[in-house]
C-alpha positions as MATLAB code, in Angstrom:
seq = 'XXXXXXXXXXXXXXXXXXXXXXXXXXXXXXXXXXXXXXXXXXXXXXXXXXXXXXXXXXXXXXXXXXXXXXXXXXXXXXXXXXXXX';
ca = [
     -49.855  -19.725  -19.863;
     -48.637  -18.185  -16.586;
     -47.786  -14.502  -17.437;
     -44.276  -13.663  -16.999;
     -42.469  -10.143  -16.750;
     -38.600  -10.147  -17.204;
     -36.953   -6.939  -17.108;
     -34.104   -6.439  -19.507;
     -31.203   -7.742  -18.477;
     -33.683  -11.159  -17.514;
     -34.650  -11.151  -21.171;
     -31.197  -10.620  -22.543;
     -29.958  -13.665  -20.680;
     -32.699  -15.922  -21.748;
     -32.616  -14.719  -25.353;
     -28.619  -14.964  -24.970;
     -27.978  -18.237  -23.161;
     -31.415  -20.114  -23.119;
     -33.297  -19.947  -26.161;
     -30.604  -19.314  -28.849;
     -29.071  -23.261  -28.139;
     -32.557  -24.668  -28.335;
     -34.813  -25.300  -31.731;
     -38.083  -25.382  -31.084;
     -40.942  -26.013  -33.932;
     -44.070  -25.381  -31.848;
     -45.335  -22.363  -30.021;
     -45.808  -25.115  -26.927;
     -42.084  -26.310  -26.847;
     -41.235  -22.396  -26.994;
     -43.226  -21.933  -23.703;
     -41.572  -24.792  -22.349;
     -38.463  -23.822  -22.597;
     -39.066  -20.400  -21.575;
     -40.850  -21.846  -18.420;
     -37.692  -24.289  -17.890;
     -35.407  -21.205  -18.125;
     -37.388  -18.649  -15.500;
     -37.617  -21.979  -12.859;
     -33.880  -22.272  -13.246;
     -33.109  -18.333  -13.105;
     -35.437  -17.632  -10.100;
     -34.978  -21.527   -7.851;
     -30.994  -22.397   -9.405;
     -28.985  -19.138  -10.456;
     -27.372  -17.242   -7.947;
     -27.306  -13.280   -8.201;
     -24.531  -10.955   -7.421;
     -26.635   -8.281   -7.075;
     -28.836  -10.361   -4.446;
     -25.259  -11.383   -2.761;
     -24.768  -14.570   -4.569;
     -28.061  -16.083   -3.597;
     -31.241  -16.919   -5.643;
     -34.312  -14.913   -5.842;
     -36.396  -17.449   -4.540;
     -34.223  -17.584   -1.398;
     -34.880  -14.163   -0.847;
     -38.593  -14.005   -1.538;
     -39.140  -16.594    0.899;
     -36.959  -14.877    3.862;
     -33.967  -17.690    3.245;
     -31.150  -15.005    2.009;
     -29.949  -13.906    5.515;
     -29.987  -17.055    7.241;
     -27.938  -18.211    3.851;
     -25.824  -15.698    4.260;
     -25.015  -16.389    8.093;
     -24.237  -20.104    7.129;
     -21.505  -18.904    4.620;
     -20.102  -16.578    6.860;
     -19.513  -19.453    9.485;
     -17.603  -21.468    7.006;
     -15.951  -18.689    6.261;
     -14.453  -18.326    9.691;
     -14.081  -21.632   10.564;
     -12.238  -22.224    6.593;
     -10.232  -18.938    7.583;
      -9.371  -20.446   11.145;
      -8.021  -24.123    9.829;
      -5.433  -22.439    7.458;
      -4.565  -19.842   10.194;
      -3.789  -22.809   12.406;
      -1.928  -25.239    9.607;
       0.715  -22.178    9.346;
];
């Protein structure tokens, strides 16, 4: 098995909102689930502390060009209501 480092707050979300709501029997379905839970809080869960983006969009260089595409449809969101009033 892959070796995995969480730091605390990491390991008090997985123990929190992954692992308690699943029953697993074997030591394999525990690393499963554990493996399902670190894909899906480094590739789905955004981060405020990252600026709402993932930490796989930042490791690979994604987060500022992200960033730039919100901050477009930002404007152009903020520029249709300025123009329906």
């Amino acid at each position: 098995m892959e070796r995995i480092s969480l730091n605390s707050a990491a390991f008090r979300c997985l123990v929190q909102k992954g692992l308690m709501l699943e029953n697993t029997y074997y030591p394999w379905e525990l690393e499963q689930a554990i493996g399902r839970w670190v894909q899906y809080y480094n590739h789905a869960r955004y981060h405020e502390s990252l600026d709402n983006v993932t930490p796989s969009d930042v490791y690979h260089g994604h987060g500022k060009e992200i960033l730039d595409q919100r901050a477009i449809i930002k404007s152009r969101t903020m520029n249709q209501r300025k123009a329906k009033t």
